[in-house]
C-alpha positions in Angstrom: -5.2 12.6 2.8 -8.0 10.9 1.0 -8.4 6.8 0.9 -4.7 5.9 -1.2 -5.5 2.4 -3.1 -2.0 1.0 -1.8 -1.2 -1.8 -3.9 -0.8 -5.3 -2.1 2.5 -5.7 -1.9 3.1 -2.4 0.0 0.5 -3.4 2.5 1.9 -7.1 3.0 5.5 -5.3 3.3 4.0 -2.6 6.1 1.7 -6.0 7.5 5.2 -7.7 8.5 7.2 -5.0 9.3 4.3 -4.0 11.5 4.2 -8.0 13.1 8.2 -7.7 13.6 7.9 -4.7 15.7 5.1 -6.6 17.8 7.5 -9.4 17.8 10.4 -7.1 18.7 12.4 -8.5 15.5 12.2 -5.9 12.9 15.9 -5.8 11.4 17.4 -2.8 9.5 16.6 -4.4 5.8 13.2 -4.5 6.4 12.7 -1.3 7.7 14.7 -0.2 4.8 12.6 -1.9 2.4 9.4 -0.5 3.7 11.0 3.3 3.5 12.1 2.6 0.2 8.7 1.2 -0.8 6.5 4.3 0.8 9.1 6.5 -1.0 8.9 5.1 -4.3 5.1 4.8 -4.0 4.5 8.9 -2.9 6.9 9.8 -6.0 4.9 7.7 -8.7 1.3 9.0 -7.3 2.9 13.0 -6.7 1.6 12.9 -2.7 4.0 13.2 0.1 5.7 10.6 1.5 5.1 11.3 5.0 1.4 11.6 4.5 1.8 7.9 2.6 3.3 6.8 5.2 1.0 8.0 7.6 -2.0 6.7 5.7 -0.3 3.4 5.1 0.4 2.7 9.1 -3.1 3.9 9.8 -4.6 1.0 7.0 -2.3 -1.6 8.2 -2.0 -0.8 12.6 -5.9 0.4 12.6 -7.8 -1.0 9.8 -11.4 -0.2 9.4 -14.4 -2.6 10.4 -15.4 -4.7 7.4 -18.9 -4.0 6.3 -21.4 -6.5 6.8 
């Protein structure tokens, strides 16, 4: 899947779900609302959501180095 521009607010939402995990306090709505999120987000741009939510998880869990 090429680069996906994911708009902010689906990163921030991925960001914390990804820092409740860590903190071993994810809860059901969140995870909910992130699913909910990636899904709407593959139907409006036509790609699957799987590979969204692949690509997403890979942005937010390994980012790329800044350039300097």
């Amino acid at each position: 899947m090429a680069d996906t521009d994911f708009p902010n607010d689906l990163i921030a939402l991925e960001r914390s779900a990804w820092q409740a995990i860590q903190a071993g306090t994810l809860t059901v709505d969140t995870a909910l609302a992130v699913q909910q999120a990636v899904t709407t987000f593959a139907a409006e741009t036509k790609q699957s959501r799987i590979d969204v939510e692949m690509a997403l998880k890979k942005k937010v869990r390994h980012p790329e180095p800044e350039a300097a």
